[in-house]
C-alpha positions in Angstrom: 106.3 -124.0 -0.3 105.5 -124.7 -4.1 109.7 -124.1 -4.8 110.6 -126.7 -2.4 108.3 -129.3 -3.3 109.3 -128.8 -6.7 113.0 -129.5 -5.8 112.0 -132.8 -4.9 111.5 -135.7 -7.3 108.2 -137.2 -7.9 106.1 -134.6 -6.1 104.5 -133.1 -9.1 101.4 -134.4 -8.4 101.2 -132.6 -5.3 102.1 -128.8 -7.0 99.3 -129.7 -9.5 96.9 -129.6 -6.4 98.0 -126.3 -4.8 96.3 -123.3 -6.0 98.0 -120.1 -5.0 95.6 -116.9 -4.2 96.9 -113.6 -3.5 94.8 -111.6 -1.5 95.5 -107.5 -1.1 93.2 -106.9 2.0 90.9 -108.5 4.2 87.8 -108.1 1.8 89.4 -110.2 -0.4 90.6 -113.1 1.9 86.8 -113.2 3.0 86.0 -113.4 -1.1 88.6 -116.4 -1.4 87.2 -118.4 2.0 83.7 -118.0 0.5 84.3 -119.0 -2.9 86.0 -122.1 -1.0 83.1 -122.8 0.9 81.2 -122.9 -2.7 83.6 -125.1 -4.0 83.4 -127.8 -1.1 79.2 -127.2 -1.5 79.5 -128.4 -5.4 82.1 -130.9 -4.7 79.7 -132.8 -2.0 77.2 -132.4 -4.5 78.4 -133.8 -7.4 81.0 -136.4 -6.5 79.5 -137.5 -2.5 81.2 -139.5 -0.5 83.0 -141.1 -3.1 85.6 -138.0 -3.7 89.0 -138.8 -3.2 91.8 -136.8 -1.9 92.7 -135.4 -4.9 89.7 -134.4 -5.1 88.3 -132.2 -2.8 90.1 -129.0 -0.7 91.9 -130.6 2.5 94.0 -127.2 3.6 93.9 -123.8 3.5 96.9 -121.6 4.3 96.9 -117.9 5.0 100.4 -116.4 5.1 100.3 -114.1 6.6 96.7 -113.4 8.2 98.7 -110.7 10.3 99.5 -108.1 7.2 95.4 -107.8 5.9 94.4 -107.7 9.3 96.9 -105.2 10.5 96.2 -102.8 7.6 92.7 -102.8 8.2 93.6 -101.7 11.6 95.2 -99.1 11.0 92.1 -97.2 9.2 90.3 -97.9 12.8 90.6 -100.3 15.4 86.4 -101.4 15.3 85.7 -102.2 12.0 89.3 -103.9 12.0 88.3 -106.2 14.6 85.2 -106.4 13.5 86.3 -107.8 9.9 88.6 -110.0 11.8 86.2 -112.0 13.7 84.1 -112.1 10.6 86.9 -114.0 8.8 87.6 -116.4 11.8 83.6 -117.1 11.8 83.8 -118.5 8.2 87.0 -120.5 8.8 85.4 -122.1 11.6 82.6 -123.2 9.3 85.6 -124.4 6.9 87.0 -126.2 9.8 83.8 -127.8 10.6 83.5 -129.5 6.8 87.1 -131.3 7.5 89.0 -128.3 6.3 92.0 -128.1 7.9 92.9 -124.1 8.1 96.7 -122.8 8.8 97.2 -119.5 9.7 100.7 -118.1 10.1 100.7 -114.8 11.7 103.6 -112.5 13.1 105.2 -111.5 16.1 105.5 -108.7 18.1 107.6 -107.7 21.1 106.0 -108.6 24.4 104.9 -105.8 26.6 108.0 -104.7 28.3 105.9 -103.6 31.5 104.6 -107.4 31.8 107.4 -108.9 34.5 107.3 -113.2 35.3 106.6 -113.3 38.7 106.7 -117.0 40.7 108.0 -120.2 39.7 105.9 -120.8 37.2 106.7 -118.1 34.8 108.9 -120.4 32.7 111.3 -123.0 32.6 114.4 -122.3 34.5 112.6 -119.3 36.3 114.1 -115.9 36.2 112.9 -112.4 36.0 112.9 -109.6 33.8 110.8 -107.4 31.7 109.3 -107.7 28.1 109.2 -111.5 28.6 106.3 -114.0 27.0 104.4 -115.3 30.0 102.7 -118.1 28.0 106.3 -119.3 26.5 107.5 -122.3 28.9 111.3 -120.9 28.6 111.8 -117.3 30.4 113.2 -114.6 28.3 111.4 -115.4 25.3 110.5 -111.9 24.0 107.7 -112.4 21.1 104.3 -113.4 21.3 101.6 -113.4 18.2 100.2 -110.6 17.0 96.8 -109.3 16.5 96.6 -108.3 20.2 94.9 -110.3 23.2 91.5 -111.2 21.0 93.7 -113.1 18.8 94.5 -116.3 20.7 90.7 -117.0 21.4 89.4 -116.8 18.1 91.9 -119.9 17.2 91.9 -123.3 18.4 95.7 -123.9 18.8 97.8 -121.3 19.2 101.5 -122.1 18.3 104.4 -120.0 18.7 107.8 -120.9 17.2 110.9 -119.3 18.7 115.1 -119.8 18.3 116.4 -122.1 21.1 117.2 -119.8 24.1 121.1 -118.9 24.2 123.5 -121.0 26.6 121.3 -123.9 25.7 121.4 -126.7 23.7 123.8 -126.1 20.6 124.1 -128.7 17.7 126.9 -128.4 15.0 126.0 -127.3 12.0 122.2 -126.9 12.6 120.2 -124.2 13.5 117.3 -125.1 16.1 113.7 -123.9 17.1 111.5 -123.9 19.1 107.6 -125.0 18.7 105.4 -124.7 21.5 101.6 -124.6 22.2 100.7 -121.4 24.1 96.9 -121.5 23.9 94.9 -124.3 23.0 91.1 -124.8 23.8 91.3 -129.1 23.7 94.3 -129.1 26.0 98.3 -129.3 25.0 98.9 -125.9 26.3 102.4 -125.5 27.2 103.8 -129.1 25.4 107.0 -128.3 23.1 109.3 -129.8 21.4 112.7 -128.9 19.6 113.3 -129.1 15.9 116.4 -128.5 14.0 117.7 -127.3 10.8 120.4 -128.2 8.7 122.9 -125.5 7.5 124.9 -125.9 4.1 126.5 -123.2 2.1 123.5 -122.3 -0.1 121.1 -121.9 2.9 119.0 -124.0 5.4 117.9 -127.1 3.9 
């Protein structure tokens, strides 16, 4: 994120206001949200009302939350989970002092055994095995990770996916697609398409 906003002009203001953690288990992402939540306590303090956005923390991004929470897993599925929902607790308490709070987490393979049945198991129906029931197109094959906990210990749940094969194709771009899976203030299921240019050097 910082490399591309310094390849545009102008935006060095904005790299001057990201600070960049790094965070080697889940202990220490709880450190870094608390430490936050002191931050935002002395910043209401001292400045009030009258703080401006440059001012005061307006995001926090976790990328990935998947990799801290899946090692702690591994040494034992309770105190894993455990530590998990005590991180989401204290983001909701950032979330509820106007924090906005991004987490991006990983995907997994969906659970072959799991078969869409009826016509509402996606757009364009179809069957088949391994496919993500909460994806509006059928044969999407990922959903997050973190297991079946995960999507209610967040408020939106978004999962973003290649367009499907055999439909729509644009020259020279590569396209996704964004979709709400689980969301607790409604929007589940909207989705829309976004594309990507392709040059040479990359993806711009």
């Amino acid at each position: 994120m910082a490399e591309l906003i310094a390849a545009r002009e102008g935006d060095a203001g904005m790299l001057n206001r990201i600070q960049i953690t790094r965070c080697l288990n889940l202990y220490g992402v709880i450190e870094v949200i608390q430490e936050i939540s002191a931050t935002l306590t002395t910043t209401t303090t001292t400045m009030g009302a009258a703080a401006g956005p440059g001012e005061r923390i307006g995001m926090v991004v976790i990328d990935s939350i998947s990799n801290p929470v899946a090692l702690m897993m591994q040494k034992g599925q309770t105190p894993g989970h455990d530590l998990m929902v005590c991180v989401m607790r204290e983001l909701t308490v950032l979330s509820r002092r106007d924090v906005s709070v991004l987490l991006v987490n990983a995907t997994v393979r969906a659970d072959p055994r799991r078969r869409e049945e009826g016509p509402g198991a996606g757009a364009g129906g179809g069957g088949g095995g391994g496919s993500n029931r909460d994806a509006a197109f059928s044969g999407v094959q990922i959903k997050p990770a973190l297991g079946n906990t995960w999507p209610h210990l967040v408020d939106y749940s978004m999962l973003i996916y290649p367009v499907p094969e055999g439909t729509v194709r644009v020259p020279g771009k590569r396209g996704y697609i964004q979709e709400i899976i689980r969301s607790r203030v409604g929007g589940t299921g909207e989705w829309e398409m976004c594309w990507q240019e392709i040059d040479p050097q990359g993806v711009t």
